[in-house]
Phi, psi and omega in degrees: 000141190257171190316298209307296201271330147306327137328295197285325182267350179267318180283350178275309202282338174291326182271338158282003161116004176285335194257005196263346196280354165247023180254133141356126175217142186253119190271136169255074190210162178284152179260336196264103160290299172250174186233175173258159233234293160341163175244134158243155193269176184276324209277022166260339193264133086019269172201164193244124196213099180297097186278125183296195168262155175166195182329303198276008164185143182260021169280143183283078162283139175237126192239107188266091175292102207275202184274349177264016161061018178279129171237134189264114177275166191227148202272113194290336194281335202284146180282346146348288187300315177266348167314306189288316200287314163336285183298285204309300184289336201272282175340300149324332199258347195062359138319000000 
């Protein structure tokens, strides 16, 4: 086998995913399909985990982990949603 086709066959194995499994893989996709419709109250979350928007969605997602270990996308527009992330930085910030 000459370089040219070692080559050809390591870039063929790496973009289906054999040689990517001990590598970092950044997924570039939105996490949220949907979002939920409900007020969820905070004393069900867990934890709150703010994705900016960027290359890999062009959505603000807010992903609410609950206390039933069930993860929640949260809607960033609903006013709810922003009332709480509003109180979590004014706390963070020491306001």
């Amino acid at each position: 086998m000459n370089c040219k086709m070692i080559f050809i066959v390591l870039t063929i194995l790496m973009f289906s995913g054999h040689l990517t499994d001990g590598l970092v893989r950044m997924d570039l996709r939105c996490k949220c399909i949907k979002t939920v419709l409900n007020f969820i109250s905070p004393k069900h979350m867990k934890d709150i985990e703010i994705i900016p928007r960027g290359p890999h969605c062009p959505n603000v997602e807010i992903i609410a982990t609950l206390t039933k270990g069930k993860e929640a996308c949260l809607n960033p527009e609903a006013p709810w949603v922003k009332t709480m992330i509003e109180r979590i930085l004014k706390r963070k910030g020491g306001h």
